[in-house]
N, C-alpha and C positions, 0 to 999 in steps of 0.2 A: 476124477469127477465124472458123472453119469448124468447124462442128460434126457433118459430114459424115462418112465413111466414113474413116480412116485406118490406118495401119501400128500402130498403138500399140493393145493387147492391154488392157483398162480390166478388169482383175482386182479393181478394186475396186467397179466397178459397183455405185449404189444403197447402197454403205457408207460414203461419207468424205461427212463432214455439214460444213455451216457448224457453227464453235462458237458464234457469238451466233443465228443464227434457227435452225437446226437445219436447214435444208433440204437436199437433195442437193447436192452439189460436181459440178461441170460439166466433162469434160473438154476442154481444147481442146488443139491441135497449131499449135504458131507455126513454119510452116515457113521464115520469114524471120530465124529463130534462126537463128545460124550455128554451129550444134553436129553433134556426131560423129554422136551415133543419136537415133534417133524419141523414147527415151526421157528426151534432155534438150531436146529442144524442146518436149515435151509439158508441163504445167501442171492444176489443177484449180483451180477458180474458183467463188464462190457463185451458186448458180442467181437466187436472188433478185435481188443485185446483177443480175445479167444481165438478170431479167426485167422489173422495177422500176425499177433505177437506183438511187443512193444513199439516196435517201428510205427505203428499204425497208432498206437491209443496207449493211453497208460492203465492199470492193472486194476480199474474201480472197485471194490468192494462196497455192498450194504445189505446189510443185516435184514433181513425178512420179518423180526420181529418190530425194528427200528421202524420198520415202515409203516409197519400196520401201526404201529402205537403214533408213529406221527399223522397218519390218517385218521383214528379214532380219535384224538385230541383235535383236530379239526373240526370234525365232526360236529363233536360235544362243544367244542367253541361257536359255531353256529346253532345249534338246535340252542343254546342259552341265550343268544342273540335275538332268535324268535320267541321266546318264551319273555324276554325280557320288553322286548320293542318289538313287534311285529310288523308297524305301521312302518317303523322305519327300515325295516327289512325289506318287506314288501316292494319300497318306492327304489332301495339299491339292487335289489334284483333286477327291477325293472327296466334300469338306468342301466343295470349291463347288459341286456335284452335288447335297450334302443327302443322299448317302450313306451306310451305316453300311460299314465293308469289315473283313471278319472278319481276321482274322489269317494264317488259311491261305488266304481269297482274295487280300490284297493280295500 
């Protein structure tokens, strides 16, 4: 594994955490993957595990593609949400804000 310089764009940098020790997720590029683009040879991996070894964390994998596609589906589950109810988008944004939104602002 190479943790060096590659093709693959880490938009998540410093954000995708182990769920059991909480640490960073490590990107690595397995270019002996025999896939289409950089993006399905790509992986993220528990730093711990890496730095440690198992004693420390167990051996997470997750897929780079898995990710992005659960992010864009998010996404697109919100932009539908606004497109569909705005008003009521609007007042739960705001509600997790801790906002009050007047009526002629929202």
């Amino acid at each position: 594994f190479m943790c060096d310089k590659t093709d693959y764009d880490n938009i998540f940098k410093g954000i995708v955490r182990c769920a059991d020790c909480g640490r960073t997720m490590l990107v690595k590029v397995e270019h002996r993957r025999k896939r289409n683009s950089v993006l399905d040879q790509t992986f993220y991996c528990c730093s711990t595990y890496r730095k440690y070894g198992a004693k420390a964390c167990d051996s997470h994998n997750l897929e780079a593609r898995v990710l992005h596609e659960a992010v864009f589906a998010d996404i697109q589950a919100h932009a539908k949400a606004a497109v569909n109810n705005r008003e009521a988008l609007v007042k739960k944004i705001a509600n997790q804000m801790h906002l009050r939104v007047s009526s002629d602002r929202a």
